[in-house]
Structure formats: structure tokens, C-alpha cells
PABAPA-32693 format. One record per residue (C-alpha): y, z, x; residue in one letter; residue number from 1. Coordinates in Angstrom, 1 decimal. Example, Ala and Ser with C-alpha at 12.3 -4.5 7.8 and 13.67 -1.06 7.14 Angstrom:
REM residues 2
PT       c2       c3       c1   aa     i
PT     -4.5      7.8     12.3    A     1
PT     -1.1      7.1     13.7    S     2
This chain:
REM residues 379
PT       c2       c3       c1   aa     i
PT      0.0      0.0      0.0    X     1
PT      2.6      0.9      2.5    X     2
PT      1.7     -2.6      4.4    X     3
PT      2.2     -4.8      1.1    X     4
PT      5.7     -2.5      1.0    X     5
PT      6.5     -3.4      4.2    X     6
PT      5.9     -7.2      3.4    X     7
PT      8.2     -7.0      0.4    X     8
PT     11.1     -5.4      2.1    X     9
PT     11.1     -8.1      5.0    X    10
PT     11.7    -11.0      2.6    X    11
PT     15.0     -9.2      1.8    X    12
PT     15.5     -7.3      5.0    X    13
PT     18.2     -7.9      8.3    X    14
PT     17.1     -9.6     11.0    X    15
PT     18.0     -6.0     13.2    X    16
PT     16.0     -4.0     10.5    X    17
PT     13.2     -6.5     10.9    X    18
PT     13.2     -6.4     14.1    X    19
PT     12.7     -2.6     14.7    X    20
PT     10.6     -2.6     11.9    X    21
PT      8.0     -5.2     13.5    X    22
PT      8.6     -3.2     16.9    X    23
PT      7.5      0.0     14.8    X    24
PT      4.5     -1.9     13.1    X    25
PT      3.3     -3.4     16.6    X    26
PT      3.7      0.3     18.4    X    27
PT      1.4      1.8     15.2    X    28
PT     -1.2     -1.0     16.1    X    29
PT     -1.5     -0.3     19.5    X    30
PT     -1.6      3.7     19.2    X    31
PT     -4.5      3.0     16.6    X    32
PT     -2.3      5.3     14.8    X    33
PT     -3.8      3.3     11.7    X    34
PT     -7.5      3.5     10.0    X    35
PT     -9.6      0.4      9.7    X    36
PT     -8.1     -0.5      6.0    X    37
PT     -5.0      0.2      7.1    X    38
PT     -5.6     -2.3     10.4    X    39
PT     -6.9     -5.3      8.5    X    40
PT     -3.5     -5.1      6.7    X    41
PT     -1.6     -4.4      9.6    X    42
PT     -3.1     -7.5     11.4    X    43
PT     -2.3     -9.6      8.5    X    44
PT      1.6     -8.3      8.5    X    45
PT      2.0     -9.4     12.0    X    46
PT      0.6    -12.5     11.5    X    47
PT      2.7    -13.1      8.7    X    48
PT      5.8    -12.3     10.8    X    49
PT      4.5    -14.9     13.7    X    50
PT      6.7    -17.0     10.8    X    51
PT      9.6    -14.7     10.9    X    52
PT     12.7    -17.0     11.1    X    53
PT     14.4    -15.1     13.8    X    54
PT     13.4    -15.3     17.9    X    55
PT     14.3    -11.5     17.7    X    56
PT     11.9    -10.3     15.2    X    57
PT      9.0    -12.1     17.3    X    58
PT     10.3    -11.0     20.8    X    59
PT     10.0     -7.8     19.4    X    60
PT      6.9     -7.6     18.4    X    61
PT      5.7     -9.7     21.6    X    62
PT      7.5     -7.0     24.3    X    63
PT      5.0     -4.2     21.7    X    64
PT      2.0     -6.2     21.7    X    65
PT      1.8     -8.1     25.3    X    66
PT      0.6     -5.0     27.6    X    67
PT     -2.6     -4.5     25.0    X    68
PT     -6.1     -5.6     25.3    X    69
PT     -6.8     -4.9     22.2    X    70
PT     -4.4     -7.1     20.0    X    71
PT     -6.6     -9.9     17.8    X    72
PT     -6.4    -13.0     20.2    X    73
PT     -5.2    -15.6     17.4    X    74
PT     -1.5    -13.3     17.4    X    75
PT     -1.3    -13.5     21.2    X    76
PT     -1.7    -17.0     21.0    X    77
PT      0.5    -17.4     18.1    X    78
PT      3.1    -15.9     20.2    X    79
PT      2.0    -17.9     23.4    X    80
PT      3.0    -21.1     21.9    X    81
PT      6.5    -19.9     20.3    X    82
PT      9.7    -20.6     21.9    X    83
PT     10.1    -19.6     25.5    X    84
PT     11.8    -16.8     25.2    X    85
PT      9.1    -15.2     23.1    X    86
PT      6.2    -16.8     24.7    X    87
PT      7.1    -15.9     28.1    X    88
PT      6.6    -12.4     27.3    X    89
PT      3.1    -13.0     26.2    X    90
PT      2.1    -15.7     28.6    X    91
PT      3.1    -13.6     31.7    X    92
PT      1.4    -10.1     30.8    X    93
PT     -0.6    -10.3     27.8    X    94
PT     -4.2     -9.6     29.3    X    95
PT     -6.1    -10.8     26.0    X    96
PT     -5.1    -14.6     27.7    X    97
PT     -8.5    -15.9     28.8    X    98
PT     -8.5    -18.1     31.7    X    99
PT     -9.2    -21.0     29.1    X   100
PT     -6.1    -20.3     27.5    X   101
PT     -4.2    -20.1     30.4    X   102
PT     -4.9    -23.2     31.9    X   103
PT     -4.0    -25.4     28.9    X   104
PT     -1.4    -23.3     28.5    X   105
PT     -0.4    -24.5     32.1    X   106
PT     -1.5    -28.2     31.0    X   107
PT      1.1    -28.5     28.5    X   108
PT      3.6    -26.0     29.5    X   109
PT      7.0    -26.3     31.3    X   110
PT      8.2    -25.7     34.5    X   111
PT      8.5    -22.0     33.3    X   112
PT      5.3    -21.3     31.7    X   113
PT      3.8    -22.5     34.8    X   114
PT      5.4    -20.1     37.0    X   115
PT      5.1    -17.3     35.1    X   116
PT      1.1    -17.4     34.9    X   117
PT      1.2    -18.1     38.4    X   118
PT      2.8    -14.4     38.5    X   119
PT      0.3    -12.6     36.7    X   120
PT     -0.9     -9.7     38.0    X   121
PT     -4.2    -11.5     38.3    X   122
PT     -4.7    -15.1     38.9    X   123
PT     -8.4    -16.1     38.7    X   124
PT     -9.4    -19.2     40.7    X   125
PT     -9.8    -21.7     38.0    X   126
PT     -6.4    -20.7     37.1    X   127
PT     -4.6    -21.0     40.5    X   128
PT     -6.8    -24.5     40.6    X   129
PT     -5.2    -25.8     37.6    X   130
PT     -1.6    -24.9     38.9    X   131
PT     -2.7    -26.4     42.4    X   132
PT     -3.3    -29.5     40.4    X   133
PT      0.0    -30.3     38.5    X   134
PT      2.6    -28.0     39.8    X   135
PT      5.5    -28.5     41.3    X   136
PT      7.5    -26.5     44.4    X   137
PT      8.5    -23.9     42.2    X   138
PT      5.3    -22.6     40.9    X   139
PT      3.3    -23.4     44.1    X   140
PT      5.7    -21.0     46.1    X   141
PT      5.2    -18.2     43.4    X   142
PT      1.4    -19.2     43.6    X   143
PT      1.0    -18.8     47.1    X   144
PT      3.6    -15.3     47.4    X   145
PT      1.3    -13.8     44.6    X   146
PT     -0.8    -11.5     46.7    X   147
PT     -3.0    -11.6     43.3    X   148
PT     -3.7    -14.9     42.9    X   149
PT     -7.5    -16.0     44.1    X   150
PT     -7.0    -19.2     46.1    X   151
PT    -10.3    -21.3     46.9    X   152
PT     -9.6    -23.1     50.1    X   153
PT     -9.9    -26.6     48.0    X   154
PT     -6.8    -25.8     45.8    X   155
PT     -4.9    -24.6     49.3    X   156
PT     -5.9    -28.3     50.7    X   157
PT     -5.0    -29.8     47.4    X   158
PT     -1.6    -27.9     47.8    X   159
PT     -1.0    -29.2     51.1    X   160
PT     -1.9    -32.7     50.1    X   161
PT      0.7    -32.9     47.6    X   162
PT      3.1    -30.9     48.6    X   163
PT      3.0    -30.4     52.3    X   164
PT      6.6    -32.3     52.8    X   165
PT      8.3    -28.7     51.8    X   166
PT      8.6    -26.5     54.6    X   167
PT      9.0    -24.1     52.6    X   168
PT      5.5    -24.3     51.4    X   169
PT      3.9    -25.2     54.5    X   170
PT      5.4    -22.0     56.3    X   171
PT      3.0    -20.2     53.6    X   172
PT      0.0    -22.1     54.0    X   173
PT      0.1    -22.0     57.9    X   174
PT      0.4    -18.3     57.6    X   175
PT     -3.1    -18.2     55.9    X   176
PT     -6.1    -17.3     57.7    X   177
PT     -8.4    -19.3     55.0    X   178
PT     -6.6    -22.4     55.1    X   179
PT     -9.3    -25.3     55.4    X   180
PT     -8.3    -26.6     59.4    X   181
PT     -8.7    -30.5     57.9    X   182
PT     -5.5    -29.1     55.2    X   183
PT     -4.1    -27.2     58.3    X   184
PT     -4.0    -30.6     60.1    X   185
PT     -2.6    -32.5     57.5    X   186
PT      0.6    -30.1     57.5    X   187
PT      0.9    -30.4     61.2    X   188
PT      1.0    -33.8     60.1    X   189
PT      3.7    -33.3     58.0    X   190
PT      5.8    -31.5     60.5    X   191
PT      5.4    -34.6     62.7    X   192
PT      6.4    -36.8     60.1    X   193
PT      9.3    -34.7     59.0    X   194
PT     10.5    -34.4     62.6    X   195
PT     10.0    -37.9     64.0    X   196
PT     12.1    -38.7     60.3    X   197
PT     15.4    -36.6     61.9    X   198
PT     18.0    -38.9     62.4    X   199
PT     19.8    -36.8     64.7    X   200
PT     16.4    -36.8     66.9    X   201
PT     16.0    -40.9     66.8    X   202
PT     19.6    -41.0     67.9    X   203
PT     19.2    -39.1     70.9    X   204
PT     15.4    -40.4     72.7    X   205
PT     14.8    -43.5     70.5    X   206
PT     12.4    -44.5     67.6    X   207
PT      9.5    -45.6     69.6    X   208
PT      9.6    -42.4     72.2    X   209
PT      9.8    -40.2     69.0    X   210
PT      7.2    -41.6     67.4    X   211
PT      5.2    -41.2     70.6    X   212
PT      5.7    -37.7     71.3    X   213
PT      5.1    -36.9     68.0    X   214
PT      2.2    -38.1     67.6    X   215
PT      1.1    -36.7     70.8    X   216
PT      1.9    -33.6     69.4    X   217
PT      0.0    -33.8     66.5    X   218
PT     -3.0    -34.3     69.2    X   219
PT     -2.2    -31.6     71.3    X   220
PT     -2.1    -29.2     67.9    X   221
PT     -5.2    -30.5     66.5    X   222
PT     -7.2    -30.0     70.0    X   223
PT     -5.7    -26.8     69.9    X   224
PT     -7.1    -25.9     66.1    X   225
PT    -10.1    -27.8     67.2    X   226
PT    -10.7    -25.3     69.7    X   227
PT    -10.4    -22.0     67.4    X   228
PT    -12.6    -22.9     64.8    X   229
PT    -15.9    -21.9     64.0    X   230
PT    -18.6    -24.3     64.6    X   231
PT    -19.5    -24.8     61.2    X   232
PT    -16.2    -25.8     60.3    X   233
PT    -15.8    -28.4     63.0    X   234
PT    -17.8    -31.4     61.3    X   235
PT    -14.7    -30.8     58.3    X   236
PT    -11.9    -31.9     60.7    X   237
PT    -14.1    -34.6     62.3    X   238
PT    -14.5    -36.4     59.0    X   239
PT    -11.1    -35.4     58.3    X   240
PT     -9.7    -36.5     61.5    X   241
PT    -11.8    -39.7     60.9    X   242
PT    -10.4    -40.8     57.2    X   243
PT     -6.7    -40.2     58.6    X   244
PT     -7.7    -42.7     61.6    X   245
PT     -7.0    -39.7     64.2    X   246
PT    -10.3    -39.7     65.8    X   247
PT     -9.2    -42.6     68.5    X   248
PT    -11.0    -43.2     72.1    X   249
PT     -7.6    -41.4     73.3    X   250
PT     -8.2    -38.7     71.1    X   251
PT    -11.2    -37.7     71.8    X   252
PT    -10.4    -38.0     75.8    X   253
PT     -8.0    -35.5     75.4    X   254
PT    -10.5    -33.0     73.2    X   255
PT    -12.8    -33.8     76.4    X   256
PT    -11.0    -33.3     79.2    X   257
PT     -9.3    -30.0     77.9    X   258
PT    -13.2    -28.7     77.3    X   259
PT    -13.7    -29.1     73.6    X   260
PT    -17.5    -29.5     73.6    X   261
PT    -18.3    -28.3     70.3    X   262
PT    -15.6    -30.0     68.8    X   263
PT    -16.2    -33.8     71.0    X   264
PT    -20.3    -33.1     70.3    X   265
PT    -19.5    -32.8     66.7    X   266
PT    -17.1    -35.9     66.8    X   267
PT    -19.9    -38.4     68.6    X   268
PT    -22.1    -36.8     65.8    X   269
PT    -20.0    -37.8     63.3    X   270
PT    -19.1    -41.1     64.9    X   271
PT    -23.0    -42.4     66.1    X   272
PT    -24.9    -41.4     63.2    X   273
PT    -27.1    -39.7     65.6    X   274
PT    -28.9    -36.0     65.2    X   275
PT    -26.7    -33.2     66.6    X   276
PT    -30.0    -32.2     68.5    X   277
PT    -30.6    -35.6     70.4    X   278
PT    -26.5    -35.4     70.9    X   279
PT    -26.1    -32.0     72.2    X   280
PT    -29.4    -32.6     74.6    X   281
PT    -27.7    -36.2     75.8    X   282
PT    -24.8    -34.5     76.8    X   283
PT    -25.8    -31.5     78.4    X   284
PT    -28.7    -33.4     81.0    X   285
PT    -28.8    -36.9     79.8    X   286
PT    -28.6    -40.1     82.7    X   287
PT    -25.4    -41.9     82.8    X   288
PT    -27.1    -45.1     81.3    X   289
PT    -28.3    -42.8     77.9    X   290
PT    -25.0    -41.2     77.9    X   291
PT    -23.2    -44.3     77.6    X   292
PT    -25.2    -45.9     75.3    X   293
PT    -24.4    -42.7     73.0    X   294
PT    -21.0    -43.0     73.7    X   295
PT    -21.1    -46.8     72.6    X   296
PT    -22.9    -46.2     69.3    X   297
PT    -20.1    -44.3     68.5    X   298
PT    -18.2    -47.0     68.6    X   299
PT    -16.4    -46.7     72.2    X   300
PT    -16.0    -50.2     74.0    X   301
PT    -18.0    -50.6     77.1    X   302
PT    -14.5    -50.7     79.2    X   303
PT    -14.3    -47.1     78.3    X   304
PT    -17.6    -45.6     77.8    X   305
PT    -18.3    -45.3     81.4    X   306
PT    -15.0    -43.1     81.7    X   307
PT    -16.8    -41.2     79.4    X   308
PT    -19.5    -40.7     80.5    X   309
PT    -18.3    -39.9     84.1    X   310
PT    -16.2    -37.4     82.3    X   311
PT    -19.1    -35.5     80.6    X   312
PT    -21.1    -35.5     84.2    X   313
PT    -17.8    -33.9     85.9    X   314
PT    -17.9    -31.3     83.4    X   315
PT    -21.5    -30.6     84.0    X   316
PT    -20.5    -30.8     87.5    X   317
PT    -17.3    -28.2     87.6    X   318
PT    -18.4    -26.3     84.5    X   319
PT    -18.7    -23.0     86.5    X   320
PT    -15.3    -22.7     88.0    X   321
PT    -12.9    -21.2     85.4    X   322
PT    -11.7    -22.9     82.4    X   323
PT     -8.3    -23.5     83.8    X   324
PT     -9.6    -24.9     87.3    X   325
PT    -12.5    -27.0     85.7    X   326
PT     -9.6    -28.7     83.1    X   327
PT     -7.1    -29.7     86.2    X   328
PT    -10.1    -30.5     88.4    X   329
PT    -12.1    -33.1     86.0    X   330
PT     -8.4    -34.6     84.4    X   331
PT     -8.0    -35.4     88.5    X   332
PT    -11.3    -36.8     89.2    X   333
PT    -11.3    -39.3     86.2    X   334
PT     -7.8    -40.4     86.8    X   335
PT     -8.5    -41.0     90.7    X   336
PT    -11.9    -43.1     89.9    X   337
PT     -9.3    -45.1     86.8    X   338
PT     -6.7    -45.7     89.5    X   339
PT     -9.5    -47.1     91.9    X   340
PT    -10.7    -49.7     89.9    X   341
PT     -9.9    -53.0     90.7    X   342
PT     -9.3    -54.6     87.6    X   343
PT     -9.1    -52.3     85.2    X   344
PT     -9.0    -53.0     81.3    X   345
PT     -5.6    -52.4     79.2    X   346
PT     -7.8    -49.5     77.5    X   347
PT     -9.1    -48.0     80.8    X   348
PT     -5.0    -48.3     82.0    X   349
PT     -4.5    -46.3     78.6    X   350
PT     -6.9    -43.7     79.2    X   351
PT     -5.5    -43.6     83.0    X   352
PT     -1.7    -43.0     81.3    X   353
PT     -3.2    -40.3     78.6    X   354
PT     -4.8    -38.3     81.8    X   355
PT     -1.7    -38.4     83.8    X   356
PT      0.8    -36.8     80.5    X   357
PT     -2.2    -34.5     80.5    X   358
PT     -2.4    -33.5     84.0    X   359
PT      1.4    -33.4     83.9    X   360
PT      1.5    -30.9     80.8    X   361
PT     -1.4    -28.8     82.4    X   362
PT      1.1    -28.2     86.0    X   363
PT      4.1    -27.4     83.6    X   364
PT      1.8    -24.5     81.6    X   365
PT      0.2    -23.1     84.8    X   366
PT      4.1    -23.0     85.9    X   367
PT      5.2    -21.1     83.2    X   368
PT      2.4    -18.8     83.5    X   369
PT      3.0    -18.2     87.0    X   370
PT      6.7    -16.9     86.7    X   371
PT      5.6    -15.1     83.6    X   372
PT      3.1    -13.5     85.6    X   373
PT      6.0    -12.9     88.6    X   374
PT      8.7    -12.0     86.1    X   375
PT      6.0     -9.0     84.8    X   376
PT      4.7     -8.1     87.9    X   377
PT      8.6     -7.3     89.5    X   378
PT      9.1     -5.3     86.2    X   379
């Protein structure tokens, strides 16, 4: 009886009286101040106010009802899809919101809607995935702050695939211990791109040198990553570095000079089609004839193979000394036996060019580490 009152005084009532009146009705509900006759009506009165013709009413009944897990899910979504400002009350706390409704919610949803799911408290995976899919800058950095929000590492690569020109976002991706290296690549990528872009920088050292150093960059950095991953993670950037045409002859020189075994092994894997077994047991005591014949089933030209190969049998040879000696020691000895060849190919001359910036960037580091060490050791 008091509910059916209630219903008859709001077709007369002021939108202010209304409004504390559905705040009052909502609070009751959520107390379970009410018996289950008594609930049934109240359900039905706030359903009948989901039609009240004032935002105020239904904002006030939203701030009452939003915090509750216990609110009958057809009135939380009534109030999900009202006007913003009342369904952004519901959509960014309301826990009765299943993931379902959240990502079509995010589907057809504005900028807004988006970015305040990706907010939540909790973000479940299948949720952050659907943002990761069609959001924009916005919602992605709120996505990626939210210390809440599950990430899998395919939705961080999918966010760095769309949206890795922001530095903004990439600053929070790189920061990421889970980031997939093959999306961690791509952003270095980016940062290449973005730089070798600068006007200001094309201005002072050219086009061509900028795109050069950039993109010898980018192959320094991914050696670098190459050599912190995990083993099981390296055949992920091969294929990756692969499909983005990164795993060149000059590429994988450098990864094999600097002592990236895991890493080239898993490249010529990838490249030759052949077992990781027969490569890992060619490389380690295989002949010069069987080692070249690996090296050319990856797809390396005969001009270069035998570089190759003389390579992997100075690193079998100098493997003992330290990492640092062994690098400077086999870079030498392969740029020396390049030099000395009579008539050497426009790739070997390549390869003889890549070894020398290498050797070059090698003294420069062990430079810098020296006075570090000297500047330390007089404090």
C-alpha cells in the first residue's frame, strides 16, 4: 500500500520532491529495510521511475543503487543505457555489470563510457581486451594507469600496434615487465620512426644519415632485448623480427658478433626450417662445409655464408676469454679476413662496414667504462 502511494504522489510531485523521494526509496532497498512483498513493489516503483522525465530523479536513484550487488540487473542496466550523466554513475561502479555487459557497453559507448569502465576498480581481461580493441588515447592511457585492470600480453601488443605513435602510451607499455618483446620492438620502432620524422633532426645530419642511424638503432635495441629474454620467448621476436623484414644478413651479423647465441640459433631455426637440435649441434662442433650449408638454407648467399661460418668457428674458438674480450676479438678477426679478400662481394663489403661501426661502438663503450671506473675509483 505505501508503494502504490508512493506511485500516485510522483505523478503530481516536484522534480526535487521526487528526487529525494527515489533517493529514499533506493536507500530502503539497499538496507533491505523492506519484506519480500514489500520488495517486489519496491522493485517495480523504481522501475517505473527509470521513466521519470527528469535526469535528477534517475541520478538520484543511480548515486543509491550503483555501489550494491544486490539491485535486480534489468534497473542497472536501465540506468546504464540513460543519458550520460546518469549512466556514468552506474557504468563506472555498479558491480551487478557483468563483463558481457560491459563490453557492449564499451561496443556502442562514447569516448566516455569507455574510459570510465576502463577505471573500474576491476577490469577483467575480456574487458581490458575489448577496450584494447576500439579505443582510442584517452581510454588506453586510463587502461594502462589502472593498477586494476588485467592486461593479457596480446591486448598490450594490440595496444602498441595501434597506438604506439603516442609517447605518451608507449612510455607506459615500456615500463611493463609483461610486455610481449615482439610489441616491445614494435615501439622501439616507433620511436625510430618518430625521431627519424623530426624536422629539426633532418635539417641538421641529412635524410639518408638519419634514416641510417635510426635504423641502426633500432638494431642495436632489438640485439639488446634479444639478449634479456628468456629462451622461450625468443622464437616470438624471430617471427616477429621476420614479418617486419628486420631479420636481414646484417642483422643477424650484428646479433652474432655481440654473442647472441640463443637468439642467432633461434633465428637460423626459424629461417632453415631445420630442428633446433640438428641447429644447435651444427653450430656448436659442426665442419665449416655443414655449417655453411646451414647458413645457406636459411637463405644467406654464398658470398656471405662463409663469413658466417668463420664467425661461428671464432666464437667456438675465443668463447672462453670474457664476454667483452671475445666480442672485440671475433668483430677484429672477421673484419681482417673481409678486408683481405681480393675481390670481395658488395654484401661481403657490407658486412665488412657493419663490423667496423661495430668495433667502433664497442671502443667508445669500453671508454666510457674506463673513466667511469677511474672517476669512481679517485672518489
Amino acid at each position: 500500500m505505501i508503494i502504490q502511494a508512493f506511485l500516485r504522489w510522483v505523478e503530481t510531485a516536484r522534480t526535487g520532491d521526487r528526487a529525494r523521494a527515489a533517493r529514499a526509496l533506493g536507500r530502503a532497498y539497499v538496507d533491505a529495510q523492506m519484506n519480500g512483498i514489500d520488495r517486489q513493489a519496491a522493485e517495480m516503483a523504481m522501475t517505473f521511475l527509470l521513466d521519470d522525465p527528469s535526469p535528477k530523479v534517475r541520478s538520484a536513484l543511480a548515486e543509491v543503487l550503483a555501489p550494491s550487488c544486490d539491485i535486480p540487473r534489468a534497473i542497472i542496466l536501465g540506468l546504464a543505457e540513460d543519458q550520460p550523466e546518469v549512466a556514468y554513475i552506474v557504468i563506472s561502479r555498479s558491480p551487478v555489470l557483468t563483463d558481457e555487459d560491459l563490453v557492449d557497453l564499451a561496443a556502442r559507448g562514447s569516448v566516455e563510457t569507455r574510459a570510465l569502465i576502463a577505471a573500474r576498480a576491476f577490469v577483467s581481461r575480456s574487458v581490458s581486451a575489448a577496450i584494447a580493441e576500439i579505443g582510442g588515447e584517452e581510454e588506453m592511457l586510463i587502461l594502462l594507469e589502472n593498477g586494476g585492470a588485467q592486461l593479457p600480453r596480446r591486448s598490450l601488443k594490440r595496444i602498441a600496434e595501434r597506438l604506439g605513435y603516442s609517447a605518451a602510451i608507449r612510455d607506459l607499455l615500456l615500463d611493463r615487465a609483461d610486455l610481449p618483446s615482439d610489441a616491445r620492438h614494435t615501439l622501439v620502432e616507433e620511436v625510430g620512426a618518430a625521431l627519424a620524422a623530426f624536422g629539426l633532426v633532418q635539417m641538421a645530419i641529412g635524410t639518408a644519415r638519419v634514416e641510417r642511424i635510426t635504423r641502426e638503432a633500432c638494431d642495436v635495441a632489438a640485439v639488446g632485448m634479444a639478449g634479456a629474454l628468456a629462451v622461450d620467448e625468443l622464437p616470438g621476436l624471430v617471427a616477429h623480427l621476420r614479418e617486419t623484414g628486420r631479420l636481414t644478413p646484417a642483422f643477424l651479423l650484428h646479433a652474432l658478433v655481440t654473442g647472441r647465441a640463443e637468439f642467432f640459433s633461434a633465428a637460423i631455426v626459424d629461417l632453415s626450417g631445420v630442428t633446433e637440435k640438428r641447429v644447435r649441434s651444427i653450430l656448436s662442433s659442426g665442419r665449416i662445409h655443414s655449417i655453411r650449408a646451414l647458413f645457406e638454407s636459411a637463405g644467406l648467399g654464398r658470398d656471405v655464408s662463409e663469413a658466417f661460418a668463420e664467425a661461428v668457428l671464432l666464437w667456438r674458438k675465443n668463447g672462453t676469454t670474457g664476454a667483452d674480450d671475445c666480442r672485440a676479438s671475433v668483430c677484429a678477426a672477421l673484419l681482417a679476413s673481409l678486408r683481405g679478400q681480393r675481390a670481395p662481394s658488395p654484401a661481403c663489403n657490407a658486412m665488412a662496414e657493419i663490423l667496423e661501426r661495430l668495433a667502433f661502438a664497442e671502443q667508445r663503450q669500453s671508454a666510457r667504462d674506463y673513466a667511469h671506473l677511474a672517476v669512481r675509483q679517485a672518489a
